[in-house]
N, C-alpha and C positions, 0 to 999 in steps of 0.2 A: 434475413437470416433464417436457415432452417432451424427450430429448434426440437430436437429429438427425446424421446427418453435416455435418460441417464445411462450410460456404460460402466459399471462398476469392476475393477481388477482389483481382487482384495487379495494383500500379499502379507501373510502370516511371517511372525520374526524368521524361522527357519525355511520355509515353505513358501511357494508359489500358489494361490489358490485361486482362479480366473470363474468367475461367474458372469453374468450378460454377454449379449450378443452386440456387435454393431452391424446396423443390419448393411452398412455400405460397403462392408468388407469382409471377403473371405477368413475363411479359416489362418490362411496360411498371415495376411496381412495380420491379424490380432496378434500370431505370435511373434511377429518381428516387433509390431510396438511393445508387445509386452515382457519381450526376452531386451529390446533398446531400454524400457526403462526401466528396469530390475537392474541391467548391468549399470547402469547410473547409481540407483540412490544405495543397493546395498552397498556399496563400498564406502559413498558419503558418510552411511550412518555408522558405520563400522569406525571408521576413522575419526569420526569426530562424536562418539560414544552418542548420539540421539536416541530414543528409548521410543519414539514416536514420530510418524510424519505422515503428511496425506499429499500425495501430489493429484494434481489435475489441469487436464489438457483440453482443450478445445482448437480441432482442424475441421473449417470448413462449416462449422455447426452441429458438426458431431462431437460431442462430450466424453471424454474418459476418466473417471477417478481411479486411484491405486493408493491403498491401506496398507500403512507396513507397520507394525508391531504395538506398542501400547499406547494407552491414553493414560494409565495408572499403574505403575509399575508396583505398587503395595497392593491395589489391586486385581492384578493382574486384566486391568481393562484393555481390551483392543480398541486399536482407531479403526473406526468405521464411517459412514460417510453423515452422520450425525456426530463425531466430533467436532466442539466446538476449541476454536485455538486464537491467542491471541494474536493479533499480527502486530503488534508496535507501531513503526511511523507509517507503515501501508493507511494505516489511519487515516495519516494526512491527506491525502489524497480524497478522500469520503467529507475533510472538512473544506478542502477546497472548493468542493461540491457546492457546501451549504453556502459557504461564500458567494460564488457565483450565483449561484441561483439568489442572494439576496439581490446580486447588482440587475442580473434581468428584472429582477423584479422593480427595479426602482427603486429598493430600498437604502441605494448604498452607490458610491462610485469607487472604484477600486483607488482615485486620484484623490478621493478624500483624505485629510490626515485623520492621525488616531486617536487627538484630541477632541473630534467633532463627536463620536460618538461613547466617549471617556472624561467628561468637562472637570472628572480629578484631577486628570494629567496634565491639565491647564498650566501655561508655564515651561513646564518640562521639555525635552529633546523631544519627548513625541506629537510636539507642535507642527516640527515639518517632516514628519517622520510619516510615509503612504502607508493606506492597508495595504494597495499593492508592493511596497517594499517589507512588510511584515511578510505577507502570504509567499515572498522571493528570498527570504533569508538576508537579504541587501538592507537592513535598517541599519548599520553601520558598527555591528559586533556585540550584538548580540548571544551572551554565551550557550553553550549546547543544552545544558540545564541551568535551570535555579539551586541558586545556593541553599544548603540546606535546612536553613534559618526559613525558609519561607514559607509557611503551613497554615495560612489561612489567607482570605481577601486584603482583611488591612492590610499584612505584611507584604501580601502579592504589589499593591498598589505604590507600600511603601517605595517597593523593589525599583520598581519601574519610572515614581518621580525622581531617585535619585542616581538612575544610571544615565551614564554619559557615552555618548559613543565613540569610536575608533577610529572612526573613516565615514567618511562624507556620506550620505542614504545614495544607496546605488550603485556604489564605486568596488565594494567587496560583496561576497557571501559566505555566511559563514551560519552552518547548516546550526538550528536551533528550536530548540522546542519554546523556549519563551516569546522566539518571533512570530511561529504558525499559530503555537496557542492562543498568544493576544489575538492573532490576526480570524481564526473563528470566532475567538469571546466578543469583538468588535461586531462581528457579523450578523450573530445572536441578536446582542441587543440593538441592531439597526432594526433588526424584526421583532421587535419586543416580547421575545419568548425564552426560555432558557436553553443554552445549546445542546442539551442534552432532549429533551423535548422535540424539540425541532431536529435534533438527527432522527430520531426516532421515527417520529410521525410524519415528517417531510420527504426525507430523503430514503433511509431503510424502507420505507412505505413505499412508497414511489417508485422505488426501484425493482420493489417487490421479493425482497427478500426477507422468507421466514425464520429462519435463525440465524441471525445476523442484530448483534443487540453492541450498547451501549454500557449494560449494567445485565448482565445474566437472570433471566427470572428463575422463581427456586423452581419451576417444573422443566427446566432446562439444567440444573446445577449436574445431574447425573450424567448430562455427556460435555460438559464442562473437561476439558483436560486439564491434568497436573503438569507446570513445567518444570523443568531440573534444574538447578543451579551448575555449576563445575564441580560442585561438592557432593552431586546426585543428590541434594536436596529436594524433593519436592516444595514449589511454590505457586504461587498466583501474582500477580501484577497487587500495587496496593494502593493507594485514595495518592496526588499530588496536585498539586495549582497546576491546574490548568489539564489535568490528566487528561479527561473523554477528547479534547480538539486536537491535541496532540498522541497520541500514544493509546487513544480506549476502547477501541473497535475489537471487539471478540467474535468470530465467524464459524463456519466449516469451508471445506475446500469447494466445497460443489455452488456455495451462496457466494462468495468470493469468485468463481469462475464465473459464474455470472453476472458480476461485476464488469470484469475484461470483456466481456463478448455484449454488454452492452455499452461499454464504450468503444468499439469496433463498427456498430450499427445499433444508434440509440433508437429506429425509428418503428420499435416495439411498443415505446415507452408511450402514453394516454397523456402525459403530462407536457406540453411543449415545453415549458418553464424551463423543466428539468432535464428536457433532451438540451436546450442551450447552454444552460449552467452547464452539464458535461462536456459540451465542444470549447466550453472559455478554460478551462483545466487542462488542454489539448497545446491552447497557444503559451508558443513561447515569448520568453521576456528580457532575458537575458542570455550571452551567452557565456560556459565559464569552461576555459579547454574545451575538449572536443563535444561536450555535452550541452544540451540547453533546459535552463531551467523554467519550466512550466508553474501552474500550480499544481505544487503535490506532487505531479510528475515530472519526471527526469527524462531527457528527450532524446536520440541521437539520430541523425542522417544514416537509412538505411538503406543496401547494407550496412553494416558495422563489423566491425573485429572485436573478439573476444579481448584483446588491449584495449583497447579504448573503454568498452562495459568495465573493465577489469581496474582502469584507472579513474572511472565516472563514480564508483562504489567501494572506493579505497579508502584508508582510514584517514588519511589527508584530508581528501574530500569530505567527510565527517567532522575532526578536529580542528580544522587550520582554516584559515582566511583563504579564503580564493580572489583574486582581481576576475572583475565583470566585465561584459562589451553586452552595452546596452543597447538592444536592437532600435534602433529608430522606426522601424515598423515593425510591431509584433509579429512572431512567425504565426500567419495564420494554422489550421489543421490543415495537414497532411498525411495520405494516406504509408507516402513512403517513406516512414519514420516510425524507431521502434520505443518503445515508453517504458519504464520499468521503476520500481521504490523497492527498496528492503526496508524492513521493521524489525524490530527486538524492543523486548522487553527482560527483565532478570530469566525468565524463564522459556522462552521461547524466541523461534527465528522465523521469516517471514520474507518470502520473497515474490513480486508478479510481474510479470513481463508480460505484454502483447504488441504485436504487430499489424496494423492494418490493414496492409495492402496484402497478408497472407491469410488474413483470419485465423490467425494462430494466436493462441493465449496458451501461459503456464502458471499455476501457482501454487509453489512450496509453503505447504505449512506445518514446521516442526518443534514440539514440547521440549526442546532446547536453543539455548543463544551459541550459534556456533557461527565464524567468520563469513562475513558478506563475500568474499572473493567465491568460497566454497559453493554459495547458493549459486552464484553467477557463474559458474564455469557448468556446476550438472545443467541447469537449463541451457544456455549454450550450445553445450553435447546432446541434447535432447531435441532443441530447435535445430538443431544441423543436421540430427541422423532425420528428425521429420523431412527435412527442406527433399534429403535423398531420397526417401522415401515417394517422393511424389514426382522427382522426377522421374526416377523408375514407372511410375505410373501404379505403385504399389501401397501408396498410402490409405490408412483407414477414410 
C-alpha cells in the first residue's frame, strides 16, 4: 500500500474551503470528489441538526479528509483533522483485535468457555457459554445494555451469575454490549494485564496510532470534541461496566482511516501477532440474513445493495433477536467482501466501511447520535459516485 501525505478538504459550516494537493489527480478530479462529497454530507447534516463531522476517505492509498463545522459549538471550535471524536461500538471492533491477538498468542482459545477464565462464574450459564459466542453476540440473549442497577464489579458479576438465557449459545444473536464487553474483559485477563493497558500499549501501539486513546490525556482534552444530545446539549460519554471493551475508543478521522487501510493490507504492520489477530476479526462465524457476523465486523458478499447494508444496520438488527446459521467452516478472509460497524454514544455517531478488493475505506465521525440508516446511505452515495469515478478513469 502506498502511503502518501495526508490530503486535507476543510469545509467551513457555510463555505467550502480545499487546502492540499493530491498529487495523483488533476485539478479538475479534486473538484468532483470535493463537489461528490459536499453534496452528501451538507445536506446529512442539515437534516439531522450535527454541529460537527469529519469524514475521510482512502482510494487506492491516497487519503482525503474533509472538516465540516464545529467541535464546540459554545466555543465556537472548528473540526479539524486533530479532532478527537467518540465512535461508540466502532470500538468493538479494536477489542476484537485485542481478543484475537490473545488467541494467536496462545493465550486463549476462542472454544474456551467463559468460566475458565472468570472461576466467579463457576456454576452459572456461562459454564457452556464460548468467548467465541460472547465476541458473536450468540451467548443466548444477552440484553443490549446492563441494567441500570449495575455500577461497579460486584454487581457486574452479581449480574452475570444470575442471568439465564433465552435460546441455546449459537442459535440467536442479539447485538449486546454485555456480551463483547465480557468477551474483551475475558481476553484481558487471559493476558494478565488490564484491558485498558493492553489496548493502549498492545494494540493503539501497534497499530501506531497517535491520537487514538482509551481515556483522553489532559494535553489532548483541547481537541477533544463536545457531543450534542437531541436537546443540543453539549456532552461526553461517562464511566459504565464494562465501558473501554465496548463503547470507549476516542479517535480522529485521519487515526481511524488508518485503521481501515490497515486492515485492507496489514503487511505495514512490524508486529506479525497483530497482522493475524486483524485477519481472525475478518472471518466470519455466523450467518444472520444477508449479513455475516465476524468479530466486531459485520460482513457482506460484495457487491452489495444499499438494501441489504440498509437492513444489516436496522434497528431490528440492534434490538431484536436474529435466528443464526452457523457456518460449519468459518468464512475464511476475503478480499470480495465489504465490512462495516456504526457506533454511538449519547453524543455522537460513527460510522466505517471498507472494501478490499477496491482499497476503498470511509469513515464518518459526527459530535451527534443521529440514525444508523443515515450514516449508511451518504457512504453508499459516496462509495458509488467513487466506484464512477474510476471508471471514467477519473478518480483521485
Amino acid at each position: 500500500m502506498r502511503f502518501n501525505p495526508l490530503r486535507t478538504l476543510g469545509v467551513a459550516a457555510c463555505c467550502l474551503a480545499y487546502s492540499g494537493v493530491a498529487h495523483a489527480a488533476g485539478p479538475g478530479d479534486q473538484d468532483r470528489l470535493r463537489q461528490m462529497v459536499d453534496a452528501t454530507i451538507r445536506p446529512l447534516m442539515k437534516e439531522n441538526d450535527i454541529p460537527g463531522l469529519a469524514l475521510a476517505i482512502s482510494i487506492k492509498g491516497e487519503r482525503y479528509v474533509f472538516n465540516y463545522g464545529v467541535a464546540s459549538k459554545e466555543a465556537s471550535q472548528k473540526v479539524t483533522n486533530d479532532t478527537i471524536f467518540e465512535i461508540g461500538s466502532v470500538s468493538k471492533t479494536f477489542t476484537a483485535v485485542l481478543a484475537s491477538y490473545a488467541q494467536v498468542s496462545g493465550k486463549l482459545s476462542f472454544s474456551d468457555k467463559a468460566t475458565k477464565y472468570m472461576p466467579e462464574l463457576a456454576g452459572s450459564s456461562f459454564d457452556k457459554i464460548s468467548l467465541l459466542e460472547l465476541g458473536t453476540y450468540t451467548a443466548g440473549g444477552l440484553p443490549l445494555q446492563f441494567p441500570k442497577e449495575v455500577t461497579d464489579q460486584d454487581k457486574m458479576v452479581a449480574y452475570y451469575r444470575n442471568w439465564h438465557p433465552s435460546y441455546a449459545p449459537g442459535s440467536y444473536r442479539q447485538y449486546s454490549n454485555p456480551s463483547i464487553g465480557l468477551f474483551g474483559y475475558l481476553a484481558a485477563r487471559a493476558m494478565g494485564e488490564p484491558f485498558d493497558t493492553l489496548m493502549q500499549d498492545k494494540i493503539l501501539a501497534g497499530l501506531g496510532l497517535k491520537h487514538t486513546y482509551v481515556h483522553v490525556p489532559t494535553t489532548e482534552m483541547r481537541n477533544y470534541a463536545y457531543g450534542y444530545s437531541k436537546q443540543a446539549k453539549p456532552m461526553r460519554v461517562g464511566p459504565g461496566a464494562l465501558d473501554a471493551q465496548a463503547y470507549g475508543i476516542k479517535t480522529t478521522a485521519s487515526d481511524l482511516l488508518s485503521v481501515l487501510e490497515t486492515n485492507m493490507d496489514s503487511s505495514r504492520l512490524r508486529d506479525g501477532t497483530l497482522q493475524r489477530a486483524i485477519a481472525e476479526t475478518h472471518v466470519g462465524h455466523y450467518s444472520v440474513g444477508n449479513m455475516t457476523q465476524a468479530l466486531g465486523w459485520e460482513t457482506y458478499a460484495y457487491p452489495t445493495t444499499l438494501a441489504r447494508l440498509l437492513g444489516g444496520n436496522s434497528s431490528d438488527m440492534a434490538l431484536e433477536p436474529q435466528k443464526t446459521e452457523p457456518l460449519n467452516s468459518p468464512q475464511q478472509q476475503k478480499k470480495d467482501i465489504l465490512l462495516n460497524k456504526t457506533g454511538s454514544t449519547g453524543g455522537f455517531g460513527a460510522y466505517a466501511v471498507f472494501i478490499p478488493a477496491r482499497q476503498t475505506a470511509i469513515v464518518l465521525l459526527a459530535n451527534k447520535n443521529y440514525p444508523n440508516p443515515e450514516r449508511v446511505k451518504a457512504a453508499y452515495k459516496i462509495l458509488t459516485a467513487i466506484g464512477k469515478l474510476e471508471v471514467t478513469g477519473t478518480a483521485p
